[in-house]
VOGU-3710 file (C-alpha; in Angstrom, 3 decimals, decimal comma):
1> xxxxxxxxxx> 0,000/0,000/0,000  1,376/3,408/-1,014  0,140/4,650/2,036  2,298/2,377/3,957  5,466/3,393/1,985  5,050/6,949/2,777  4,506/6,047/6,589  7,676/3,977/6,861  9,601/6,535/5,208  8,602/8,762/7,317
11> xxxxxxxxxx> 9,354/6,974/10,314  13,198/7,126/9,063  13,772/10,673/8,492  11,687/11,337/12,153  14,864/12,367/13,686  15,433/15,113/10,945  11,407/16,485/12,450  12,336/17,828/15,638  14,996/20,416/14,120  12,211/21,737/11,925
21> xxxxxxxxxx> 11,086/25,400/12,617  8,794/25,693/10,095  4,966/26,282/10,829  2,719/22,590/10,748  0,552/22,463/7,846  -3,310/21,687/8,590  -4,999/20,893/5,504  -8,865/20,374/5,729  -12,180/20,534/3,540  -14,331/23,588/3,331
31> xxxxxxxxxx> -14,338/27,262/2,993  -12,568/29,161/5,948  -15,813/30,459/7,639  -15,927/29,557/10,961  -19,468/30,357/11,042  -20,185/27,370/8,493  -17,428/25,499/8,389  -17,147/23,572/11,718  -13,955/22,487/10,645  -12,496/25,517/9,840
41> xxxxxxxxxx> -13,784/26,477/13,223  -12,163/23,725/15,078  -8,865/24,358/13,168  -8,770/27,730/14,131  -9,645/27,628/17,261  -6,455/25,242/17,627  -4,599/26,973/16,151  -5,256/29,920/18,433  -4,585/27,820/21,799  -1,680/26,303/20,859
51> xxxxxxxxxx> 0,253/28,994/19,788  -0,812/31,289/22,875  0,471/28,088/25,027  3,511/26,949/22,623  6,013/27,609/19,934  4,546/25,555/18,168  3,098/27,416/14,737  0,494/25,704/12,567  -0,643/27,440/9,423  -4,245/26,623/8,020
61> xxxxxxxxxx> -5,085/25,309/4,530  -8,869/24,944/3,925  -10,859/24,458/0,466  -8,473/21,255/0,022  -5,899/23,099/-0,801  -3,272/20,261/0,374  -4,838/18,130/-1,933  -7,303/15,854/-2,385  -8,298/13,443/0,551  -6,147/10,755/-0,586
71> xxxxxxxxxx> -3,172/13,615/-1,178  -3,478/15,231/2,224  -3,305/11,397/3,906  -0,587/10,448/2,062  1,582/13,668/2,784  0,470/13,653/6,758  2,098/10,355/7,117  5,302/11,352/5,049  5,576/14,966/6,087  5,526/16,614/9,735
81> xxxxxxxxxx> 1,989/17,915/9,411  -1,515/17,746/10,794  -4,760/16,642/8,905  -8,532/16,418/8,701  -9,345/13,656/7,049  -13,072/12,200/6,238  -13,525/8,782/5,916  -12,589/8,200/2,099  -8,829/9,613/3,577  -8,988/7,358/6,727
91> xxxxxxxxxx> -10,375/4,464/5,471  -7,715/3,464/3,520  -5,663/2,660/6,147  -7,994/1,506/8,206  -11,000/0,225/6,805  -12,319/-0,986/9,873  -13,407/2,634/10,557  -16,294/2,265/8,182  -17,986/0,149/11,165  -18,705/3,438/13,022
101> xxxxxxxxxx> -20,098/4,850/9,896  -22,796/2,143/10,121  -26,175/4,307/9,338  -29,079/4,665/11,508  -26,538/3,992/14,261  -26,747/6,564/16,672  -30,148/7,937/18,326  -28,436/11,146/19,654  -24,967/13,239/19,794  -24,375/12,335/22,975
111> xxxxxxxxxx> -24,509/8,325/22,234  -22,205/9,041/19,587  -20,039/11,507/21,706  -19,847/8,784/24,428  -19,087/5,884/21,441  -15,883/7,521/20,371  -14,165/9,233/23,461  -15,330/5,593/25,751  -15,657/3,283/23,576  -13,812/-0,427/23,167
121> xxxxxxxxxx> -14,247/-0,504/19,491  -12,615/3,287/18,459  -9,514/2,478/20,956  -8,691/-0,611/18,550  -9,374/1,783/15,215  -6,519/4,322/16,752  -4,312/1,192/17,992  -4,750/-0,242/14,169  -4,045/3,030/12,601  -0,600/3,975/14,612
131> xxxxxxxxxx> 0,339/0,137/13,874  -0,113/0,293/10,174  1,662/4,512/9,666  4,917/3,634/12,223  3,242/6,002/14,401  0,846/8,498/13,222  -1,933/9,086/15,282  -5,828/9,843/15,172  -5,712/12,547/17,466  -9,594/13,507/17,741
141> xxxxxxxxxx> -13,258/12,744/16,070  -13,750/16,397/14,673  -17,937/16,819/14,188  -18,931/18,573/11,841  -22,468/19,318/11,919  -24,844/16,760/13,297  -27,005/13,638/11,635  -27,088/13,318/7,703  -29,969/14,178/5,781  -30,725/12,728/2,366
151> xxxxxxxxxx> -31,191/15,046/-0,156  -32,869/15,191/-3,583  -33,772/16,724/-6,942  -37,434/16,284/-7,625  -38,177/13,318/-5,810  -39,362/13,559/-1,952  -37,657/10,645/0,116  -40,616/9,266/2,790  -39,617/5,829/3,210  -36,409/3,641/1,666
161> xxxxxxxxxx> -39,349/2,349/-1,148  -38,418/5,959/-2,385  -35,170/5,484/-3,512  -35,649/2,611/-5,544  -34,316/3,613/-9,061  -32,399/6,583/-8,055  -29,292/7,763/-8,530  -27,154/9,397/-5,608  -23,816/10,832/-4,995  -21,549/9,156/-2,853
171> xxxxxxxxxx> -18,639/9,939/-0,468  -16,774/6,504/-0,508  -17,666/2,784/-1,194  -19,623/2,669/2,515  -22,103/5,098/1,011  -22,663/3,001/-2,317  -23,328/0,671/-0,067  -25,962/1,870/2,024  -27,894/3,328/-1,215  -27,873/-0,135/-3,232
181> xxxxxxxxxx> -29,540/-1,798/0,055  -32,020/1,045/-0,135  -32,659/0,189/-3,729  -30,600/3,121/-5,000  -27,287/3,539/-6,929  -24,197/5,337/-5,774  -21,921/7,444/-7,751  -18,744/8,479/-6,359  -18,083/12,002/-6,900  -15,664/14,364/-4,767
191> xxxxxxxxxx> -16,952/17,195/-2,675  -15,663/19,887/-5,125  -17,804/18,440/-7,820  -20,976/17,979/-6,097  -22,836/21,228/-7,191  -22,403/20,424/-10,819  -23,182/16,606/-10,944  -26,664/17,267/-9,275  -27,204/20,597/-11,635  -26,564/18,695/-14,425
201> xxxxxxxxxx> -28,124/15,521/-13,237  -25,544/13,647/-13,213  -26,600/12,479/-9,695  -30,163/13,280/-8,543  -28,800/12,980/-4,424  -26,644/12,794/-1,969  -26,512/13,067/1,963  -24,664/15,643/4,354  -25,431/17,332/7,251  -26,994/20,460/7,185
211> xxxxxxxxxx> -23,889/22,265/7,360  -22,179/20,733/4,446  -25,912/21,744/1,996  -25,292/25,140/3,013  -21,519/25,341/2,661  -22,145/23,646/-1,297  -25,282/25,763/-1,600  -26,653/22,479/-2,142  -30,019/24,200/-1,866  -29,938/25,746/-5,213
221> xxxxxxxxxx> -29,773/22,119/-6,726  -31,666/19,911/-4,171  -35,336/20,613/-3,811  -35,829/18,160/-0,598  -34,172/16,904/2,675  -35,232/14,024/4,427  -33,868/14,041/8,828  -33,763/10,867/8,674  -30,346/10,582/10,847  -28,548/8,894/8,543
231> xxxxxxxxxx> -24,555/8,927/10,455  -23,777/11,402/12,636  -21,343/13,759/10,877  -17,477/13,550/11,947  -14,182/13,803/10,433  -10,809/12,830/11,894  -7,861/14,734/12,930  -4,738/13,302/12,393  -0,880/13,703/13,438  2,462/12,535/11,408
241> xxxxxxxxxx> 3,790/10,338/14,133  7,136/11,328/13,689  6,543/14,809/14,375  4,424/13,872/17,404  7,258/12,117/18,411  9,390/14,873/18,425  7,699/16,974/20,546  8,666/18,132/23,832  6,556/16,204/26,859  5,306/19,772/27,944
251> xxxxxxxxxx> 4,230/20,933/23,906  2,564/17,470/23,894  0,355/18,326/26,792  -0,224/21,239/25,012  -1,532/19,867/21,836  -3,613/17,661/23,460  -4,993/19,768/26,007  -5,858/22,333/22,739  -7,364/19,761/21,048  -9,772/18,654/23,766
261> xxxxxxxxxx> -10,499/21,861/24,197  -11,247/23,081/20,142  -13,477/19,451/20,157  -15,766/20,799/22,914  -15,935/23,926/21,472  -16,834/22,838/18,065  -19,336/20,370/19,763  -21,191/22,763/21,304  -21,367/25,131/18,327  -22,801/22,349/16,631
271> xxxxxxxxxx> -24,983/21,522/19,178  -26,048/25,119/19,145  -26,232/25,800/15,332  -27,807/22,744/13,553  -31,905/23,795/14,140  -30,826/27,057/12,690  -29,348/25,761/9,474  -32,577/23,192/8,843  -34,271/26,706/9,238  -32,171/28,721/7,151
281> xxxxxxxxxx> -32,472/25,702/4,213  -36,267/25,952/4,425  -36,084/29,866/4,064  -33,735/29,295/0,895  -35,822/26,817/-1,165  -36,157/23,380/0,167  -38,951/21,361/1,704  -37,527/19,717/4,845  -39,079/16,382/5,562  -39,410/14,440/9,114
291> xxxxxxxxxx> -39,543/11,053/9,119  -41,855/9,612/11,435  -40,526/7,162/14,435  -42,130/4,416/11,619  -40,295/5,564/8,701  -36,749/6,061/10,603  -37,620/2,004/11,989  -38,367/1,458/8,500  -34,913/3,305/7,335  -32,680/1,431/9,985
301> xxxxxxxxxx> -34,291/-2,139/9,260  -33,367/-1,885/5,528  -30,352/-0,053/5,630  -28,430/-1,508/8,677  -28,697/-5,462/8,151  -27,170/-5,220/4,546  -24,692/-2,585/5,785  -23,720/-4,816/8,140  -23,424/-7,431/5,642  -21,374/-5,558/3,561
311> xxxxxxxxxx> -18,573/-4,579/6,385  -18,151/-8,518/6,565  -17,556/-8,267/3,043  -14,444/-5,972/3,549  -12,083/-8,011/5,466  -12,837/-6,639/8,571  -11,976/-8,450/11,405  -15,280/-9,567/13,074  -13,794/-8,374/16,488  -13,955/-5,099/15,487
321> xxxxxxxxxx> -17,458/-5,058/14,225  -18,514/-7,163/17,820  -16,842/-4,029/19,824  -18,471/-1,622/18,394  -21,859/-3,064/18,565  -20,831/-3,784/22,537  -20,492/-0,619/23,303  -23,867/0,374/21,725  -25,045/-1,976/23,584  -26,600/-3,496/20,545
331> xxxxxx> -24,930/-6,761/19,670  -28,240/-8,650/19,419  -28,526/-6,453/15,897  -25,443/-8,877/14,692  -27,856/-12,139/15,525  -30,079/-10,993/12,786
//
C-alpha cells in the first residue's frame, strides 16, 4: 500500500522532524468560515490555543488546498503535518473505521459523543491506525455538523421504497453501499464536484449534514431533505507520528490539552447551530421532511442489516465489528 510506503519513510527521516522550525501544515475541507465550516472552526480555534500556550506554529489550509483526501493522507504520514481527514482519507488505512459509519446507528450526539471518546471498538481503530503509519496518530473525532440528511432533486424521500431507481452521490464505497440496500445507486463524486453533478443531473442525491448543503449551496440544486439521521457527521484529525514524536513532553500536553479543548468547542457550536441551518435551508428553497418514528424504523431495518453485511464483506476483522456493537449496547442487531 502506497500509504504504507510513505509512513515507513517517514518513520526514518523522524529524527530530521524535531529540528524543523517551520509552521505545521493543517490541511482540511471547506471554505474558511468559521461560522459554516465547523472544521475551519475547530482548526482555528487550535490553532489559536496552541500557539498562545507553545512555539509551536500551525498554518491553516482549507478548500483542500493540500490536496485531495487521498493527497493530504498520504503527505500527513510522510511529512511533519496535521490533517482532517473524512472517511474516504482514513479508510484506507484503516478500513475498519467504516464500522462506526454504520447508518441509523446513533439515536443522539451524545450516544455518539460517548461511542468515540469511551468506547472499546474506536480504541482498537486508533491502535490499528498507529500500527499500520509507524506512528501516526488519530488525534480527535472532529464533528462537523450533526445527523445526515438525504437530499434530492425532484423526488421527496418518505420511506427507503423511495429510492428505488435513483441515482445518488456518494462519499466513498460505505455510502454506495448503504444506497444499493435502499434500492438506489451510488456514484462516487468528490466534494468539489458535487454542485455540478446534481445541476446537471448527473446524480439526482446525496446526503450531508446540514452544514455541508449550506456550505455547497446544495439548496440551489436539491429541492428536498429528508432528517432521517442517517450517520452522525465527523471527520478525523490526524498527526504525522514522527513529528508527534518529536515533541517536547510539555508541547505534547499542550496539543492535546488544545485539542480537547477546540473538540468541545466545536461540539457545542454544533450543538447550538444545527436547528438554525434546517431553518435557514427551508427559508432558501427546500422542503424539509421528518420522518416519522415508523419511517426512521423502516430506514434502519433496511439499511443496517445489509450494511452490516457488507462490512463482513471488507475483510474486517469480526472483532472489530462485535466491539463496536458492545459498546452500543446493541450486539443482538449482529444475531439478525
Amino acid at each position: 500500500m502506497k500509504l504504507k510506503v510513505l509512513a515507513a519513510t517517514a518513520l526514518l527521516a523522524g529524527t530530521a522532524f524535531a529540528a524543523q522550525a517551520e509552521a505545521i501544515k493543517l490541511g482540511y475541507n471547506g471554505a474558511p468560515d468559521a461560522e459554516k465550516n465547523a472544521v475551519h472552526f475547530f482548526a482555528e480555534t487550535l490553532e489559536k490555543i496552541v500557539e498562545e500556550n507553545s512555539d509551536i506554529e500551525i498554518e491553516l489550509f482549507p478548500n483542500s488546498q493540500l490536496g485531495s483526501e487521498q493527497e493530504r493522507m498520504e503527505n500527513t504520514l510522510a511529512t511533519p503535518s496535521l490533517n482532517v481527514a473524512s472517511f474516504a482519507g482514513l479508510a484506507p488505512v484503516v478500513p475498519e473505521s467504516y464500522v462506526s459509519n454504520t447508518p441509523f446507528m446513533f439515536s443522539t450526539p451524545e450516544e455518539a459523543r460517548t461511542f468515540f471518546d469511551e468506547g472499546a471498538y474506536w480504541k482498537m481503530v486508533e491502535e490499528a491506525f498507529s500500527d499500520r503509519t509507524g506512528g501516526s496518530e488519530i488525534l480527535a473525532v472532529v464533528e462537523e455538523g450533526g445527523f445526515l440528511a438525504f437530499t434530492s432533486t425532484d423526488k421527496p424521500i418518505h420511506s427507503p421504497a423511495d429510492f428505488a431507481g435513483m441515482k445518488f452521490r456518494a462519499m466513498d464505497p460505505s455510502q454506495v453501499a448503504l444506497y444499493e440496500a435502499m434500492g438506489a445507486s451510488g456514484t462516487p463524486v468528490p466534494w468539489t464536484e458535487v454542485y455540478a453533478a446534481l445541476q446537471t443531473g448527473v446524480v439526482e442525491g446525496q446526503m450531508n449534514p446540514p452544514l455541508y448543503i449550506i456550505l455547497g449551496s446544495l439548496n440551489e440544486v436539491q429541492k428536498y431533505m429528508t432528517r432521517a439521521n442517517v450517520q452522525y457527521s465527523m471527520q478525523f484529525l490526524v498527526g504525522n507520528g514522527a513529528w508527534l514524536a518529536s515533541l517536547s513532553e510539555a508541547d505534547r500536553k499542550v496539543l492535546e490539552d488544545a485539542i480537547a479543548q477546540a473538540n468541545a468547542l466545536t461540539r457545542d457550536s454544533v450543538q447550538a447551530n444545527v436547528e438554525n441551518r434546517v431553518a435557514w435551508l427551508k427559508a432558501n428553497g427546500m422542503e424539509v421532511i421528518d420522518p416519522t418514528p415508523e419511517q426512521l424504523a423502516e430506514f434502519q431495518a433496511i439499511g443496517q442489516p445489509s450494511f452490516i453485511a457488507w462490512l463482513g464483506e471488507q475483510n474486517i476483522d469480526q472483532s472489530f465489528i462485535d466491539a463496536a456493537f458492545a459498546d452500543l449496547g446493541k450486539s443482538e442487531l449482529l444475531q439478525q
